[in-house]
C-alpha positions in Angstrom: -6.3 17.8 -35.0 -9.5 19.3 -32.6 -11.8 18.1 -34.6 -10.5 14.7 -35.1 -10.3 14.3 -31.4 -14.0 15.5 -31.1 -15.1 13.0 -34.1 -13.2 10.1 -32.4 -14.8 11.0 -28.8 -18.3 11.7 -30.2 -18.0 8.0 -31.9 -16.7 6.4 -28.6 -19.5 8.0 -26.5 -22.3 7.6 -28.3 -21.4 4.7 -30.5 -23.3 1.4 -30.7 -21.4 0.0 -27.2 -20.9 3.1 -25.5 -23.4 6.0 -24.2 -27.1 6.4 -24.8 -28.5 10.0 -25.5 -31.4 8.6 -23.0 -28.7 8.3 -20.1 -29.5 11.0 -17.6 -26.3 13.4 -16.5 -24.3 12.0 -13.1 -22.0 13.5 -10.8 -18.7 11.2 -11.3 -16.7 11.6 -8.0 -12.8 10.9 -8.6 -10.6 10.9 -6.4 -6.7 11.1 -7.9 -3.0 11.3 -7.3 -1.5 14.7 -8.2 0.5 12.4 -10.8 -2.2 12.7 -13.0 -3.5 16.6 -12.2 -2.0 18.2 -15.7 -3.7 14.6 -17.8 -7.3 14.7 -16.3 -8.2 18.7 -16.5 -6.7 18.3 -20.4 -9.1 15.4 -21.1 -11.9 15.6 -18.7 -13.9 18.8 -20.2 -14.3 16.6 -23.4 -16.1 13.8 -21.7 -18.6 16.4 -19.6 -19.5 18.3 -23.0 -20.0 15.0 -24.9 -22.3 13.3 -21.9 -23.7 16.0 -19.8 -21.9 14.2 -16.8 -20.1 16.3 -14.4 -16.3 14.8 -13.1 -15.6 16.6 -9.6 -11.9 15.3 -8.9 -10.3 15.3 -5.3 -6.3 15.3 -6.1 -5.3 13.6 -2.9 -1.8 11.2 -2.5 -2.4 7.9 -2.5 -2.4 6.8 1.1 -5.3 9.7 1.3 -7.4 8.5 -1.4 -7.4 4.8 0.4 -8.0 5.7 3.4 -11.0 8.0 2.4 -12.2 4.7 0.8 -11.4 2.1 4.5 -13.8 5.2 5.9 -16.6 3.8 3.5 -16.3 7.5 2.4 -18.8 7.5 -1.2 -17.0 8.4 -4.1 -16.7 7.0 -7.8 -13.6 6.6 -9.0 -10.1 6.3 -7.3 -6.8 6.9 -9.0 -4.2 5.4 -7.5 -1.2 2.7 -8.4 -1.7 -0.2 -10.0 -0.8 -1.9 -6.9 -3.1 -0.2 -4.7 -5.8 -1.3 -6.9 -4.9 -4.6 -7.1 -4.7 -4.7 -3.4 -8.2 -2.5 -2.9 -10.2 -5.2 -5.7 -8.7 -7.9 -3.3 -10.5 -5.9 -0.1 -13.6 -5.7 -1.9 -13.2 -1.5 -1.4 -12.9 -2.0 -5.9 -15.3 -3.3 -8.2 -13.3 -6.3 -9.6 -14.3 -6.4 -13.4 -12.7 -3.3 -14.2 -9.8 -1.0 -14.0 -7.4 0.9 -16.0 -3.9 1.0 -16.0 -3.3 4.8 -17.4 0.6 4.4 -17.7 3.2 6.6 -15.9 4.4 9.9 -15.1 8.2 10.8 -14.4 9.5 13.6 -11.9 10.3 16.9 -12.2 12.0 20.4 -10.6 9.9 23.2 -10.4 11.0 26.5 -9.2 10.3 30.2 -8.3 8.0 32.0 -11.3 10.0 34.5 -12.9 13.6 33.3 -12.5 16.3 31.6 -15.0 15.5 28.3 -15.3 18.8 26.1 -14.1 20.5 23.6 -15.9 18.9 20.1 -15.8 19.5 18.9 -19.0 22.0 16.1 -18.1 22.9 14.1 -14.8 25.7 16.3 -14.3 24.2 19.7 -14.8 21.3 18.2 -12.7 23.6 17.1 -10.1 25.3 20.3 -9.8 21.6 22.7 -9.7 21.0 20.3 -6.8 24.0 20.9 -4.8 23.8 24.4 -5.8 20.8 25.0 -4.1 20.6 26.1 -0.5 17.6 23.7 0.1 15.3 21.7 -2.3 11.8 20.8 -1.3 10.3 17.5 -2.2 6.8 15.2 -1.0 6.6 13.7 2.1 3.8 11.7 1.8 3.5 11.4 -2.0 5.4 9.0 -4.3 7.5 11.4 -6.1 8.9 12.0 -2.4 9.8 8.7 -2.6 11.3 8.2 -6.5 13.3 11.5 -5.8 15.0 9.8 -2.5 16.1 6.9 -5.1 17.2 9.3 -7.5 20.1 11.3 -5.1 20.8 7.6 -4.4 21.3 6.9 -8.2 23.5 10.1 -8.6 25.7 9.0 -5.7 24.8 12.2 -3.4 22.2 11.1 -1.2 24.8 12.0 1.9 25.5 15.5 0.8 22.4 16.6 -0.3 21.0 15.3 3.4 21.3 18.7 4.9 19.7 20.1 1.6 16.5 18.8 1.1 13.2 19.3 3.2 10.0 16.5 3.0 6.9 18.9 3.6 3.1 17.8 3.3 2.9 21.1 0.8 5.9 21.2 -1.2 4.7 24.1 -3.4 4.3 26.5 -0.8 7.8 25.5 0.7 9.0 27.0 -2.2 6.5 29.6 -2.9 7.3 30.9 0.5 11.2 30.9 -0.5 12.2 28.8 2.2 13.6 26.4 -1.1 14.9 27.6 -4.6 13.7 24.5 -6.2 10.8 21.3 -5.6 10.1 17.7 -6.6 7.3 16.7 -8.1 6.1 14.5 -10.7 5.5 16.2 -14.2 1.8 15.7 -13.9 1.7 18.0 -10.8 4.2 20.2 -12.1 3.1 21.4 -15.2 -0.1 23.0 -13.2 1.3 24.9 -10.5 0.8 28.6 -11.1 2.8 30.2 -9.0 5.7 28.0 -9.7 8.2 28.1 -12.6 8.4 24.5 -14.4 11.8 23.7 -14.9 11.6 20.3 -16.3 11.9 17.1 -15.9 14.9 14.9 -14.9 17.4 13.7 -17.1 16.3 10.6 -18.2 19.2 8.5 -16.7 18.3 8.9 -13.1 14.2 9.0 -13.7 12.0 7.9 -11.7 8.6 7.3 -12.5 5.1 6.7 -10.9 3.0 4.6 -12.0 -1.2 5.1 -12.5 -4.1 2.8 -12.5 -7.9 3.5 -11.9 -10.9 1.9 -10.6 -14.4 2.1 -9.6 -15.4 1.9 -6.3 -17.7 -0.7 -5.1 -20.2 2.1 -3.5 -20.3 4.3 -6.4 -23.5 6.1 -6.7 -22.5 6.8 -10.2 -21.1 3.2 -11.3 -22.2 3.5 -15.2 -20.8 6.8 -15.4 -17.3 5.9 -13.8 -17.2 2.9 -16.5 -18.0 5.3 -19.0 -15.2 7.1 -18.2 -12.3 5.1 -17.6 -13.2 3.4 -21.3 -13.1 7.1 -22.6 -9.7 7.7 -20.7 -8.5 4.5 -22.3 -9.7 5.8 -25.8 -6.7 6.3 -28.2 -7.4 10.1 -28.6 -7.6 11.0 -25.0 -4.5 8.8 -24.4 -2.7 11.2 -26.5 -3.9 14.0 -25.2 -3.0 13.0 -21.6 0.6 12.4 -22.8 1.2 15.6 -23.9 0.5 16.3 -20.1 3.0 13.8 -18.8 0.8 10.8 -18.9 3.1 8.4 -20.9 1.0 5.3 -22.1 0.9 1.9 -20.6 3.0 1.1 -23.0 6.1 2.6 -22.0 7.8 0.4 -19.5 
């Protein structure tokens, strides 16, 4: 399966409409939503082997990444929603002849590393872990803060879990630091924390999902490169391998 995934990314790259072996190695700036942390660092050392281009990725929410680019900040690549882009290609802040929509990641509980994993198999086990727990820690800036808000309100227990749950600019260390038995996140996120147990994600009932688009900005110093990539992330191979991260494809809707 490796080398079918090399043999399909080696055509891609240096095919007749992609890469030329005379193309001189960039530095590709990207600057991404956690959503899509546990997709980009499975697919991204592929692309910097095949080119020679180096990918140096900010993981910032998404209100950071656009206001790094209303600062005029330089950088490549932003990963956002496929709103924000919209919006950003309106402002000019986007280059308007190309973006990607990379699909969607759900949310997910992660926990302390080491202990049982609870129940979140179904809504009601779910429920009952979450009103278990003495506190549960989730985004406050980020959009899985925001999905996991409408799922207590799905479930019926936004009111009692109200004393339960904390919003914190660093969920992971809210829970690293014990302060809460359990966090939000979105499964791309999740699955890369270290010093965090991954529980899972949430029953599919009550999911939530956000949603992932890229562009290139309209001061990259390293335009060709960005386009490069975003057609290799859009490549049937990588898209695979992103989903086994979380990623799910455009196509699931």
């Amino acid at each position: 399966m490796y080398l079918t995934f090399v043999r399909s990314i080696t055509c891609l790259l240096f095919g007749a409409t992609a890469l030329s072996t005379a193309v001189i190695a960039a530095e590709i700036k990207v600057s991404s939503t956690p959503a899509a942390t546990a997709a980009l660092r499975a697919a991204v050392p592929e692309f910097e082997r095949a080119t020679g281009h180096k990918v140096l990725i900010d993981f910032l929410n998404i209100a950071g990444t656009r206001s790094r680019i209303m600062a005029g900040e330089p950088f490549d690549i932003a990963i956002v929603s496929p709103k924000a882009v919209a919006e950003l290609q309106q402002q000019g802040k986007l280059a308007p002849d190309v973006s990607l929509n990379m699909g969607r990641t759900g949310l997910a509980l992660v926990g302390h590393k080491g202990l049982p994993k609870p129940d979140i198999s179904s809504v009601e086990s779910f429920k009952r872990t979450l009103l278990n727990a003495k506190l549960v820690a989730y985004s406050a800036t980020g959009e899985s803060g925001i999905g996991f808000l409408k799922v207590l309100e799905k479930m019926g227990i936004a009111a009692e879990m109200k004393p339960r749950i904390r919003s914190s600019s660093n969920m992971a260390s809210v829970v690293e630091s014990g302060e809460a038995e359990l966090g939000n996140t979105g499964i791309g996120a999740g699955l890369t924390y270290t010093q965090l147990e991954f529980i899972g994600p949430l029953p599919a009932e009550v999911q939530e999902y956000v949603y992932i688009a890229a562009g290139v900005t309209s001061n990259a110093k390293s335009a060709e490169a960005a386009r490069a990539l975003l057609r290799y992330l859009a490549d049937p191979a990588v898209v695979r391998v992103m989903s086994a991260k979380g990623l799910e494809p455009p196509a699931a809707k």
